[in-house]
C-alpha atoms as an extended CHARMM CRD file, in Angstrom:
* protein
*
       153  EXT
         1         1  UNK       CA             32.3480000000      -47.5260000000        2.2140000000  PROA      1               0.0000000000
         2         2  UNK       CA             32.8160000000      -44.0050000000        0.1970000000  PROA      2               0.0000000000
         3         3  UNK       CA             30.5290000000      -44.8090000000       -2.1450000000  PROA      3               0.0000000000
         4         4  UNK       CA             27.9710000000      -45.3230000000        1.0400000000  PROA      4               0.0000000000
         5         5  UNK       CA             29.1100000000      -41.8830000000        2.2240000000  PROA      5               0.0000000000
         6         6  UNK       CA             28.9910000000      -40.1950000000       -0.4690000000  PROA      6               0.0000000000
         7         7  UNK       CA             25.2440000000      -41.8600000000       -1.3350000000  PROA      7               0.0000000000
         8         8  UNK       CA             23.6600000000      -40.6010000000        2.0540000000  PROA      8               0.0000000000
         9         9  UNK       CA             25.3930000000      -37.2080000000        1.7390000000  PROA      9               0.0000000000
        10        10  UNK       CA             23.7560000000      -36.5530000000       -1.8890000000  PROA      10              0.0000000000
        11        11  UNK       CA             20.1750000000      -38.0840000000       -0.4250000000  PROA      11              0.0000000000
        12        12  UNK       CA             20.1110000000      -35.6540000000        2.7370000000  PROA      12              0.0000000000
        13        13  UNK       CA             21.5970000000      -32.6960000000        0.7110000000  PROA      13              0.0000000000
        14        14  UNK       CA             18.6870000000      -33.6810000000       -2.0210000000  PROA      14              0.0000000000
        15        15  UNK       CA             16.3260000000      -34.1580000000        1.4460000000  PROA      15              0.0000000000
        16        16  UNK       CA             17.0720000000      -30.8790000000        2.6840000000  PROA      16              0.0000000000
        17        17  UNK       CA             17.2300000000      -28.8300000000       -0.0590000000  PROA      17              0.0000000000
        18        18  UNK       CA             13.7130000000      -30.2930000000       -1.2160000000  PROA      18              0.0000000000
        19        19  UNK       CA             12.3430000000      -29.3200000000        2.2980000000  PROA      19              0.0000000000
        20        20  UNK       CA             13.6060000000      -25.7930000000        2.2920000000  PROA      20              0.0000000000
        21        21  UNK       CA             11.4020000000      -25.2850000000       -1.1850000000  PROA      21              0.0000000000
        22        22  UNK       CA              8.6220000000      -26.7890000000        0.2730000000  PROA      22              0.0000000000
        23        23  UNK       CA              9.2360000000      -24.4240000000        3.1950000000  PROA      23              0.0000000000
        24        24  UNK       CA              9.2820000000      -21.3030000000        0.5930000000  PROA      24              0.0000000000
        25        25  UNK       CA              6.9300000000      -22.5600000000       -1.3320000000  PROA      25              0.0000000000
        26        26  UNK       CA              3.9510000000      -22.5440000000        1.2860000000  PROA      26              0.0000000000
        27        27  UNK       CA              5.5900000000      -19.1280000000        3.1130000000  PROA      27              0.0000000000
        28        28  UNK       CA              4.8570000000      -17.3980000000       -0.4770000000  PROA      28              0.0000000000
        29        29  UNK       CA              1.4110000000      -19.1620000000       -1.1130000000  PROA      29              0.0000000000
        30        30  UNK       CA              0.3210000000      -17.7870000000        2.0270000000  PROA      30              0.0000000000
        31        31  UNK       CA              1.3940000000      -14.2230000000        1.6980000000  PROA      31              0.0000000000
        32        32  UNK       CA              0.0110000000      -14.4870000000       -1.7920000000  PROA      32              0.0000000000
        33        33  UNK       CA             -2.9970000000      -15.4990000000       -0.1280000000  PROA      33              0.0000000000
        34        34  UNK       CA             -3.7790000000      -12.8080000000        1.5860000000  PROA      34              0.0000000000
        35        35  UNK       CA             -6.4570000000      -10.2070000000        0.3890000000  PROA      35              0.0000000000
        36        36  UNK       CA             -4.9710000000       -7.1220000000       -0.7060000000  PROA      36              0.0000000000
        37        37  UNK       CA             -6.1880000000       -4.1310000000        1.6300000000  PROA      37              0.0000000000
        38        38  UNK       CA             -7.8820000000       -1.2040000000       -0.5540000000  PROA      38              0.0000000000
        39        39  UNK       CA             -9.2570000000        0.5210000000        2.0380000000  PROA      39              0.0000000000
        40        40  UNK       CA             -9.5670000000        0.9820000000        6.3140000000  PROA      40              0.0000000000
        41        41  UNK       CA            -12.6090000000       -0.3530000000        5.8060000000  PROA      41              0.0000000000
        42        42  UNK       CA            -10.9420000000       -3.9640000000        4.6730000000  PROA      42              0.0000000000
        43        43  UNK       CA             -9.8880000000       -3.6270000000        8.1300000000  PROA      43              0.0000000000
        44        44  UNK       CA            -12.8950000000       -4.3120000000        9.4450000000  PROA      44              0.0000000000
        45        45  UNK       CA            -14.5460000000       -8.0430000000        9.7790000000  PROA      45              0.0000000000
        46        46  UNK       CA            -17.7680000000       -7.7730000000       10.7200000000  PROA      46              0.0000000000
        47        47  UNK       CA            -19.4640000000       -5.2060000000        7.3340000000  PROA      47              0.0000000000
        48        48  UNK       CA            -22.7760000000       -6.3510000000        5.9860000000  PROA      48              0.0000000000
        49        49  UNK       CA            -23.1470000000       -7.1350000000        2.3550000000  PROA      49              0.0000000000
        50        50  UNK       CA            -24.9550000000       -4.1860000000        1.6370000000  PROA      50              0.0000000000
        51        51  UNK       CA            -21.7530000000       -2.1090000000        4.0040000000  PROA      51              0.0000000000
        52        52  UNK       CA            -19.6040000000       -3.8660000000        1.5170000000  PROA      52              0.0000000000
        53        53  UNK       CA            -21.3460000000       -2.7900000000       -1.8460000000  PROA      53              0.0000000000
        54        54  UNK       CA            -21.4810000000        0.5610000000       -0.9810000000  PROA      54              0.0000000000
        55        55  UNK       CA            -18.0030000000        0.4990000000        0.1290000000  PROA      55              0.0000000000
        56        56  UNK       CA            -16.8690000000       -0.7310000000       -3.4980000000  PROA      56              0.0000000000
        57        57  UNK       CA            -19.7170000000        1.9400000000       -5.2200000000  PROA      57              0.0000000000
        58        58  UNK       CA            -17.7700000000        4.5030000000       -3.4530000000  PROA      58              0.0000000000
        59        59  UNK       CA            -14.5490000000        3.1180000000       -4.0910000000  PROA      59              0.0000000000
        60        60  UNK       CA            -15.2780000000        3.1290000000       -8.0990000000  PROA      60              0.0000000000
        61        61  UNK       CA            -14.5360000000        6.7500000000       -7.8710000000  PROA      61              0.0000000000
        62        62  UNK       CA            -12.1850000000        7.1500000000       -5.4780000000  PROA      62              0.0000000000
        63        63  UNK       CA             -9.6800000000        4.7260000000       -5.6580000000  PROA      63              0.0000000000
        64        64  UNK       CA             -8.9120000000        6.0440000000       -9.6150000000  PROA      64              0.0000000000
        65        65  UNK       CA             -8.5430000000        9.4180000000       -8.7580000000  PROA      65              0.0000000000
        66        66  UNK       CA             -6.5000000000        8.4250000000       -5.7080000000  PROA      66              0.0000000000
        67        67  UNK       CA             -4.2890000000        6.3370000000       -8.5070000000  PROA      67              0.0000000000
        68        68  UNK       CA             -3.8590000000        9.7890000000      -10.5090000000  PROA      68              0.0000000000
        69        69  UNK       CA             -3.1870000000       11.8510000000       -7.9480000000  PROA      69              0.0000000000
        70        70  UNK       CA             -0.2540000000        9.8820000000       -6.4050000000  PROA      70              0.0000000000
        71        71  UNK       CA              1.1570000000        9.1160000000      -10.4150000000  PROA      71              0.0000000000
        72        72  UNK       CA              1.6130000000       12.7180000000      -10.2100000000  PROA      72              0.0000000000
        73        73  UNK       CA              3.3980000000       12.7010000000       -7.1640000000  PROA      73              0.0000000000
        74        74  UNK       CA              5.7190000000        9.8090000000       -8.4470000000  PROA      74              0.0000000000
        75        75  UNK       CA              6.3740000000       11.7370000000      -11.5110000000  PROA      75              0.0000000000
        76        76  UNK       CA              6.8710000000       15.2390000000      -10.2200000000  PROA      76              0.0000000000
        77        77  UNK       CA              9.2600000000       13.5740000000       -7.2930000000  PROA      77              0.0000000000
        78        78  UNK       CA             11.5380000000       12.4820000000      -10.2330000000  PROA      78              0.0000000000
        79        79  UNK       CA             11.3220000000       16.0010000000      -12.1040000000  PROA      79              0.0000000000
        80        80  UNK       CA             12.1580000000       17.1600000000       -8.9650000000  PROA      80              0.0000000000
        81        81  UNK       CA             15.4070000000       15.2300000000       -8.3020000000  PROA      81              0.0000000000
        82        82  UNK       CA             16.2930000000       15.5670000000      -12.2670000000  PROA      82              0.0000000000
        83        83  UNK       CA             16.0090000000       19.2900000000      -11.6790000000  PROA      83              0.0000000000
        84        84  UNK       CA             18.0650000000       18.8590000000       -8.1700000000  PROA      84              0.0000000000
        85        85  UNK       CA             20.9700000000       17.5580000000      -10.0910000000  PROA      85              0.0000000000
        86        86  UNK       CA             21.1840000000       19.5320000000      -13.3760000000  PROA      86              0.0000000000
        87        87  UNK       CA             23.9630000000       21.7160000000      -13.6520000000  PROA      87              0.0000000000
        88        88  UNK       CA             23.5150000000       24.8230000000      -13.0280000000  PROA      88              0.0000000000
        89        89  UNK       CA             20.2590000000       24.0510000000      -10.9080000000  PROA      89              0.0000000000
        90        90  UNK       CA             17.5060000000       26.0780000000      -11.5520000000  PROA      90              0.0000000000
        91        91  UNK       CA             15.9530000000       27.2090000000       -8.6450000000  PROA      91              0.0000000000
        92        92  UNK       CA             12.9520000000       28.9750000000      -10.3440000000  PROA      92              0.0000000000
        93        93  UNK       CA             11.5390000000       25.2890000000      -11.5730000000  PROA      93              0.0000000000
        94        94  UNK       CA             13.0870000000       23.7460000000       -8.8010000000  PROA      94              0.0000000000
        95        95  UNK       CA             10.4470000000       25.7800000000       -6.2940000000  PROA      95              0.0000000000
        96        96  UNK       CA              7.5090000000       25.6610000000       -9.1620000000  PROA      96              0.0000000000
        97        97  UNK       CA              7.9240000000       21.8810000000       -9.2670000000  PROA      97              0.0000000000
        98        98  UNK       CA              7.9840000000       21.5440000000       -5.4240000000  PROA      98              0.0000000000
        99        99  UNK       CA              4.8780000000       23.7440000000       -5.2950000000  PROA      99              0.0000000000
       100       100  UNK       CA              3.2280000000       21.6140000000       -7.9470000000  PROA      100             0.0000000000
       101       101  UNK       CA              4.1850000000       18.5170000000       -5.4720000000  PROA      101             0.0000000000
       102       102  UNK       CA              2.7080000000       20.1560000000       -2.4530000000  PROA      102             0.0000000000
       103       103  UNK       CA             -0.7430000000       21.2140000000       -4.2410000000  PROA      103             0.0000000000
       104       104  UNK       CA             -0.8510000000       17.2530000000       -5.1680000000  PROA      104             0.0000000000
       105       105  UNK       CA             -0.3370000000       16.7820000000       -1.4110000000  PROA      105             0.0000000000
       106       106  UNK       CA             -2.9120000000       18.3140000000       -0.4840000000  PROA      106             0.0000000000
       107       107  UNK       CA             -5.3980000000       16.9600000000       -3.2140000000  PROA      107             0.0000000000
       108       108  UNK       CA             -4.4490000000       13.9700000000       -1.9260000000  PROA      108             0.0000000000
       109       109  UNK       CA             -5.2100000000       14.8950000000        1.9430000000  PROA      109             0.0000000000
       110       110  UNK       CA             -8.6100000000       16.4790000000        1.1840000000  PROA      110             0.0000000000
       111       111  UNK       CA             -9.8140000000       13.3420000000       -0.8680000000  PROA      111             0.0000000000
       112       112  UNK       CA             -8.4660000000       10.6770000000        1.4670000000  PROA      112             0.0000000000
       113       113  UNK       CA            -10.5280000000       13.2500000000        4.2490000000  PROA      113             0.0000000000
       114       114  UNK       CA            -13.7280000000       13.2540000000        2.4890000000  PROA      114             0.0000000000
       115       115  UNK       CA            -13.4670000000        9.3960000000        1.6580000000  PROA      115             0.0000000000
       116       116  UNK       CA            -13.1070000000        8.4350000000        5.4320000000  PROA      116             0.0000000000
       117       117  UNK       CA            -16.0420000000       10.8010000000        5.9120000000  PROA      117             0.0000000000
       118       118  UNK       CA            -17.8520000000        9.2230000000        3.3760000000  PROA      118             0.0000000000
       119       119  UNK       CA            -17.6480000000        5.9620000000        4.3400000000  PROA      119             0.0000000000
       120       120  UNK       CA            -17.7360000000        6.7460000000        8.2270000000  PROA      120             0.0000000000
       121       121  UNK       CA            -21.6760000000        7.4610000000        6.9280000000  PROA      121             0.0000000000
       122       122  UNK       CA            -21.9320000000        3.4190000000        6.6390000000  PROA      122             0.0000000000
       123       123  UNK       CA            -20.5960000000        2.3470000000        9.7680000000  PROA      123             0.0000000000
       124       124  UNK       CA            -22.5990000000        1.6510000000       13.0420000000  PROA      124             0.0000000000
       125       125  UNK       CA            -21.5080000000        3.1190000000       16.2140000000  PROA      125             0.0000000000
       126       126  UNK       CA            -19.5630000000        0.1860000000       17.1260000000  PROA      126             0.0000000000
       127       127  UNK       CA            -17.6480000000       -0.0740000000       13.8010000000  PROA      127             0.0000000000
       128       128  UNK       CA            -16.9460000000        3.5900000000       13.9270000000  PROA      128             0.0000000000
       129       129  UNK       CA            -15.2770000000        3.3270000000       16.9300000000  PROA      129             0.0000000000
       130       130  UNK       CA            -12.9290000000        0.6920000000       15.0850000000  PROA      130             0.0000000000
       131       131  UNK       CA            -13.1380000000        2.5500000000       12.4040000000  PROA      131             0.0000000000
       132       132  UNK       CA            -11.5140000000        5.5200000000       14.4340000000  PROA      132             0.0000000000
       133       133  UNK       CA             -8.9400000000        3.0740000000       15.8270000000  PROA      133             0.0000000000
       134       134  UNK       CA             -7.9290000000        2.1100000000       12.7470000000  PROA      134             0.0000000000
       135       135  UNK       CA             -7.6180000000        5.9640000000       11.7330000000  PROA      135             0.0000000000
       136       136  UNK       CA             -5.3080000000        6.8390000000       14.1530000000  PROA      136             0.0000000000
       137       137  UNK       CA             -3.4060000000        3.5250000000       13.3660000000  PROA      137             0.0000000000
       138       138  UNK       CA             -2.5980000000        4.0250000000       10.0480000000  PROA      138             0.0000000000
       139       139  UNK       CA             -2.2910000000        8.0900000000       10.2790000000  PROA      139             0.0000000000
       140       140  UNK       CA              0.4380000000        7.1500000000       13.6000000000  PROA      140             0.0000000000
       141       141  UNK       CA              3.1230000000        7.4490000000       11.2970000000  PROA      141             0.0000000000
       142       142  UNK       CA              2.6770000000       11.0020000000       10.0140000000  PROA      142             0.0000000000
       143       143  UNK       CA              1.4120000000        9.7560000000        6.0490000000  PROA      143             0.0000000000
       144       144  UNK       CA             -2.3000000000        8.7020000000        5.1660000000  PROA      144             0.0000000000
       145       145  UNK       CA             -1.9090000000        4.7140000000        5.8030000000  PROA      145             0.0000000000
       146       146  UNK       CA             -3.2180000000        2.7980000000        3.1000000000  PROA      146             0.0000000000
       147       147  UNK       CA             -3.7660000000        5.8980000000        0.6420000000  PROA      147             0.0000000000
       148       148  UNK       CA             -0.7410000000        7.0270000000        1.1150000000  PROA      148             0.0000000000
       149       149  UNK       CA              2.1490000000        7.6230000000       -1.4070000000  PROA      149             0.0000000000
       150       150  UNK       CA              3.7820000000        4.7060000000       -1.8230000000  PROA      150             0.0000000000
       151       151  UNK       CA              6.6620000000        3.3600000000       -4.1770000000  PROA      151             0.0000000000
       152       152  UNK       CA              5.8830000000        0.8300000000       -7.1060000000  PROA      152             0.0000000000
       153       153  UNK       CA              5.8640000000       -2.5090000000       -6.2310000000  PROA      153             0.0000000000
């Protein structure tokens, strides 16, 4: 009678246990799935083929300077805290390095700006009208959405 027990407890553990990987499994093919957003216009369903190939000619430039710009960012940040923390702090690099940081800032705002104008160019009047939607979307939270700094994944 223990043995019986002790049988259907290991099968239902085994049961369960092979349901809840199953269960994972499919949850992270599904996010994996998923295309990876580039761009606002990736937000938007309904380009033409010829929308889309102009979207990736323009991307072919922007997306690498983009990359550049915000590996500065990532590695001036950590100069930045280094300096924070030395002993004795100083100031004089700690303000050049956060000036250096705000210029990239800003390189960064004016291309992301001239990217969206760029590619508002493609849109019809209907799509820019998403396309606007999806602006003040992603800008809602005070960064630059999708271009936006963003930590290594």
């Amino acid at each position: 009678m223990a043995l019986t027990y002790f049988s259907l407890g290991v099968v239902t553990a085994l049961a369960v246990g092979a349901a809840a990987l199953a269960a994972l499994y499919f949850y992270l093919k599904s996010t994996r799935d998923t295309p990876r957003i580039k761009g606002y216009l990736d937000l938007i369903p309904d380009l033409t083929a010829e929308q889309k190939a102009a979207v990736q000619e323009i991307r072919v430039t922007f997306l690498p300077k983009v990359a550049r710009i915000r590996e500065n960012l990532r590695r001036e940040r950590a100069e930045l805290a280094r300096l924070l923390f030395a002993d004795p702090p100083d100031r004089d690099k700690i303000y050049a390095v956060a000036r250096q940081i705000l210029l990239h800032q800003s390189d960064l705002e004016s291309e992301v700006i001239e990217h969206i104008l760029e590619e508002r160019e493609l849109l019809s009047a209907p799509q820019q009208r998403r396309f606007y939607e999806i602006i003040v979307e992603q800008f809602s939270s005070g960064g630059l959405g999708v271009h936006d700094v963003r930590g290594k994944n």
